[in-house]
C-alpha positions as CSV (number, residue, x, y, z in Angstrom):
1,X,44.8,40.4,50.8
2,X,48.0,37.6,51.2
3,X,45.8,35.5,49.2
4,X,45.4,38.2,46.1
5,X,49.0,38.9,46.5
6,X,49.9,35.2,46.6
7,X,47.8,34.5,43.3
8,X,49.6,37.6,41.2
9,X,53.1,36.5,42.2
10,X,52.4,32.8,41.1
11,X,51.1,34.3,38.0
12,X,54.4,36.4,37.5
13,X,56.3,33.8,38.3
14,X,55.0,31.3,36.1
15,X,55.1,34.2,32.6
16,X,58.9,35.2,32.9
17,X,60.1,31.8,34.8
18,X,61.4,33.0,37.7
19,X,61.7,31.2,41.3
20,X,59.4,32.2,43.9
21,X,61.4,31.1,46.6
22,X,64.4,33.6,46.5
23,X,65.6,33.8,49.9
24,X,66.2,37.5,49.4
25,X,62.2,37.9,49.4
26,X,59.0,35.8,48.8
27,X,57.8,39.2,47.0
28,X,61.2,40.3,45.2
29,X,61.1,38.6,41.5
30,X,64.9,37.8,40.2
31,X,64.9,41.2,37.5
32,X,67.4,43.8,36.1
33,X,68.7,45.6,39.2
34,X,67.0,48.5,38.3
35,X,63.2,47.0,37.8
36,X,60.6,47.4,39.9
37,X,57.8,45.4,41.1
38,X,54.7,46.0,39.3
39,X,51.0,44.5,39.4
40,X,48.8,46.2,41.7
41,X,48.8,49.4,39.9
42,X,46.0,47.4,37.5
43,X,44.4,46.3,40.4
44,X,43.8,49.1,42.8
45,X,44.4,52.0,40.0
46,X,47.1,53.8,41.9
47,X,50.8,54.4,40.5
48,X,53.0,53.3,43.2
49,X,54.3,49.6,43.1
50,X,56.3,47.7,45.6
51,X,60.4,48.0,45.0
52,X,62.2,45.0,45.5
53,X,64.3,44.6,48.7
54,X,67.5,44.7,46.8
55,X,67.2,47.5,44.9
56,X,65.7,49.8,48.0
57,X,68.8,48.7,50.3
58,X,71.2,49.9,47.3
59,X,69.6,53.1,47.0
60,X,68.8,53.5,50.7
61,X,71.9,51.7,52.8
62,X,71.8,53.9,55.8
63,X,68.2,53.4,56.4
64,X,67.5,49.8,54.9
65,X,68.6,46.4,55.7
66,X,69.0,43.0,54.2
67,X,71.4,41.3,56.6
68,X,74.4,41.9,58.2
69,X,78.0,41.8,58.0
70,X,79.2,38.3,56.5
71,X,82.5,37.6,58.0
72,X,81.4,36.3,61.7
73,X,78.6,33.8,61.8
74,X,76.0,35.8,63.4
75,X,72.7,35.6,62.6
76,X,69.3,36.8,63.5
77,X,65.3,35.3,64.3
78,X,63.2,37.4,63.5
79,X,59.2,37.2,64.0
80,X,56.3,39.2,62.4
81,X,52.4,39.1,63.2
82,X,52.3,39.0,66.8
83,X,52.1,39.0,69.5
84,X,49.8,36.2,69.1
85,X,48.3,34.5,72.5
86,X,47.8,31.0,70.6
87,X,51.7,30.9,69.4
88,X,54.0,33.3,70.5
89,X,55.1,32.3,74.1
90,X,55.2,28.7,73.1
91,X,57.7,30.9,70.2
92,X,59.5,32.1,73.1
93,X,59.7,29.1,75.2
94,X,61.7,27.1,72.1
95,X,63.6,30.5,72.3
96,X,64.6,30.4,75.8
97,X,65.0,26.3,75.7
98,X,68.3,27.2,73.3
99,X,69.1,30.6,74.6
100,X,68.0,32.2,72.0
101,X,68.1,36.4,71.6
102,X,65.4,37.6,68.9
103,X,64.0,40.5,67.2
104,X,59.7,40.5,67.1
105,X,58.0,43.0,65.0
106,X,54.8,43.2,66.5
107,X,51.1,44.5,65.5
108,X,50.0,47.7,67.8
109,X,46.7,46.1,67.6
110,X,47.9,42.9,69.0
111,X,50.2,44.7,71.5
112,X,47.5,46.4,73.2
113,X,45.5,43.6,73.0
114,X,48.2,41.5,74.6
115,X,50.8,43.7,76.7
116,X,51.7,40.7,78.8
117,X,53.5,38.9,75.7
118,X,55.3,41.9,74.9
119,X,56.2,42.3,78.1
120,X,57.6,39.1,78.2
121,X,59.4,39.6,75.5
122,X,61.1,42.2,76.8
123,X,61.9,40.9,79.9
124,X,63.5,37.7,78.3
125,X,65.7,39.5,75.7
126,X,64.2,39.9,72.8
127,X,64.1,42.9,70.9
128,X,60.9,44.6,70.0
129,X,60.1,46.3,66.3
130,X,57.4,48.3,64.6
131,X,55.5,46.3,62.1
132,X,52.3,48.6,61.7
133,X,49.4,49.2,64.0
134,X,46.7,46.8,61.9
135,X,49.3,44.9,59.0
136,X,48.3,47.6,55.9
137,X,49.4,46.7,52.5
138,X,51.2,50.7,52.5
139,X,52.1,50.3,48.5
140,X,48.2,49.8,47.7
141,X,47.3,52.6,50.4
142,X,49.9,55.1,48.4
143,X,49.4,57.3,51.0
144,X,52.5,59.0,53.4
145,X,50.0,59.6,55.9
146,X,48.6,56.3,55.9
147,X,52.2,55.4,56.8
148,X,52.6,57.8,59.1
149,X,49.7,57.0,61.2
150,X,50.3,53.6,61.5
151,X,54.0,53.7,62.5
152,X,53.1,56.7,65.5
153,X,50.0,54.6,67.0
154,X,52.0,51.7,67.0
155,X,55.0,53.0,68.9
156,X,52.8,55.2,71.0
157,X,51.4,52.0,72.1
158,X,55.0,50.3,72.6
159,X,56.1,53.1,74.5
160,X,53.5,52.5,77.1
161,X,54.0,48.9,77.5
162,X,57.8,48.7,77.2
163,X,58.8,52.3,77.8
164,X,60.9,53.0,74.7
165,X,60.3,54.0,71.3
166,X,61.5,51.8,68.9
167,X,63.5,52.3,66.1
168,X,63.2,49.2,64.2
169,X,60.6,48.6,61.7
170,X,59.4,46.3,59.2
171,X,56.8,46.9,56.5
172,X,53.8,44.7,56.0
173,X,54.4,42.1,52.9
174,X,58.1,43.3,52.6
175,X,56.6,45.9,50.3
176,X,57.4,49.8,50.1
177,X,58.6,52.2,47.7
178,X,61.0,54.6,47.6
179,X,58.6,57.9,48.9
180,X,57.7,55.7,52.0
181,X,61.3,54.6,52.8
182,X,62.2,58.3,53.0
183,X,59.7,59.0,55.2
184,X,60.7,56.4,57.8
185,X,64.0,57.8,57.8
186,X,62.1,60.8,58.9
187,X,60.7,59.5,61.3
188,X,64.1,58.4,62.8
189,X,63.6,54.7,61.6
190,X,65.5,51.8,60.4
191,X,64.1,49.3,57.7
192,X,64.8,45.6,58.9
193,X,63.8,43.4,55.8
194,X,65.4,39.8,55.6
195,X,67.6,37.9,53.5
196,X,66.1,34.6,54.6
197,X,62.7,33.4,54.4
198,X,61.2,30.5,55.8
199,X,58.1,31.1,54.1
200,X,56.3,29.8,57.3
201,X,52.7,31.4,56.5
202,X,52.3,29.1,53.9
203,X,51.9,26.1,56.8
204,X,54.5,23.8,54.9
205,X,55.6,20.8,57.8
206,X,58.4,21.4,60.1
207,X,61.1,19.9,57.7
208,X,60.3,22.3,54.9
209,X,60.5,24.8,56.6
210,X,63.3,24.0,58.4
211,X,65.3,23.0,54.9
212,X,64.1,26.6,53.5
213,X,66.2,28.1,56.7
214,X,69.2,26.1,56.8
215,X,69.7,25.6,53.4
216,X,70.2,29.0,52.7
217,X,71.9,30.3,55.4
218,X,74.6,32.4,55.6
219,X,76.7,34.6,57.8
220,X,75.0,37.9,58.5
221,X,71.6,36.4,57.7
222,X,68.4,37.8,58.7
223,X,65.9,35.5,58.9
224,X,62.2,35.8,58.4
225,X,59.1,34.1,60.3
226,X,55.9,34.3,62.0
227,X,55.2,34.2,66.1
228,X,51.2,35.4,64.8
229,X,48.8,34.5,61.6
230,X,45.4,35.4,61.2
231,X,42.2,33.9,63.1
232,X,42.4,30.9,60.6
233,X,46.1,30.6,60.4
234,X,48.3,28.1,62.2
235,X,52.0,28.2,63.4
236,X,52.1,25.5,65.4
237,X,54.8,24.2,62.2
238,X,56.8,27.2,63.0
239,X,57.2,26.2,66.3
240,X,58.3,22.8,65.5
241,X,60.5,24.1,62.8
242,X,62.4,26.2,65.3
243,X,63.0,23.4,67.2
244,X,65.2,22.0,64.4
245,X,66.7,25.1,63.0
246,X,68.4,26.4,65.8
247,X,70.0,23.3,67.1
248,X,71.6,22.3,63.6
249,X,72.7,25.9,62.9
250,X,74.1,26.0,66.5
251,X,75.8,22.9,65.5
252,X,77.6,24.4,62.3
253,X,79.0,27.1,64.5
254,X,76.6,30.2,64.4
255,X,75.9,32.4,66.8
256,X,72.0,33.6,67.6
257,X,71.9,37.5,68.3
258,X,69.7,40.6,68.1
259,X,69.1,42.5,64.7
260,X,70.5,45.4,66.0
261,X,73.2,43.6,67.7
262,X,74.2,41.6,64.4
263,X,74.1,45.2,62.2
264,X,75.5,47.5,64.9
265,X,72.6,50.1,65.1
266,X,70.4,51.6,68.2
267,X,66.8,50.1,68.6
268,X,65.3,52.4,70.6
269,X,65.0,56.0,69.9
């Protein structure tokens, strides 16, 4: 699936010119405020089609989030995909080596298969999302209870490991639409996207992805990267990477923190 979606947005990108590296989102192409993703409609025959980041945290700014508030240089780590047993405690050791707070939106399938990392997470800091029980694309799915399902089985399964609910959560892919944003604010859910992205999945080495972070940085940023990849994926660059962003952004004066510490909001329920 990251593969197909990969291959469209080079495809978009290369017909109407645009950058595919806007640090506001890998999947948001630079458009009219008021245009909306489109692409898989053709593919999977459905009507819905992703929104892009911007335009759902104009229309939804009590429930969505790009970053926070940009006069204090705060920032936030945040990690999808885990938690992973090959990558994310050496994730967290880098972490703890700087004394370093983040924010990991984890898989319920991976939780359960790995309560002792989330555990640790916990017990070190961090701060623990929702990022879907098995990592759905939930604009191809079109489906609220699709949505619904995987959001409950995933925090029924936090709840028993770190015994709260969570109230953080991050789609899969970055992509939603406005019908599924409404129905995480249902649910009693924030929408944690990023305004930073490291692009880390795509393996670059450590100084890409380190220039892709620092480069870009801002106060209030929210910043987007991987503690877990798929059997034949690798993060062992991430790792490295980390090792170089925090120190140099430490050195410029920032100040590491929670998500829900740099926006203000509850994360547990």
């Amino acid at each position: 699936m990251k593969e197909r979606i990969v291959k469209w947005l080079l495809v978009m990108g290369f017909v109407f010119c645009f950058p595919l590296t806007d640090t506001m989102s890998v999947y948001a192409l630079q458009d009219t405020a008021e245009q909306d993703l489109s692409g898989l409609k053709a593919e999977n025959g459905n009507s819905e089609k992703p929104v892009d980041l911007r335009i759902l945290q104009q229309r939804y700014p009590e429930i969505f989030f790009l970053q926070g508030a940009a006069d204090q240089k705060r920032i936030a780590l945040t990690f999808d995909d885990g938690p992973d047993p090959r990558f994310s405690n050496d994730v967290m050791d880098v972490l703890k080596q700087y004394n370093v707070p983040a924010t990991f939106f984890v898989l319920g399938s991976k939780a359960v298969a790995n309560p002792e990392i989330v555990k640790r997470m916990q017990s070190e800091g961090h701060i623990i999302g929702n990022h879907t029980y098995a990592h759905p694309n939930l604009v191809e799915e079109a489906d609220l209870e699709t949505l619904e399902r995987e959001v409950n089985r995933t925090e029924d399964a936090l709840n028993e490991i770190i015994g709260y609910r969570t109230k953080l959560f991050r789609p899969p892919y970055g992509f939603l639409y406005n019908e599924l944003v409404e129905k995480l604010g249902d649910m009693n859910y924030y929408v944690i996207a990023w305004s930073v992205d490291s692009l880390d999945w795509q393996e670059d080495p450590p100084d890409v992805i380190t220039s892709k972070v620092v480069d870009n940085i801002l106060p209030g940023s929210i910043i987007l990267m991987h503690d877990g990849a798929e059997s034949t994926g690798d993060r062992t660059n991430t790792i490295l990477a980390l090792q170089q962003i925090i120190p140099q952004l430490q050195e410029q004066g920032y100040e590491f923190v929670t998500v829900p510490d740099l926006l203000g909001i509850p994360f547990e329920k």
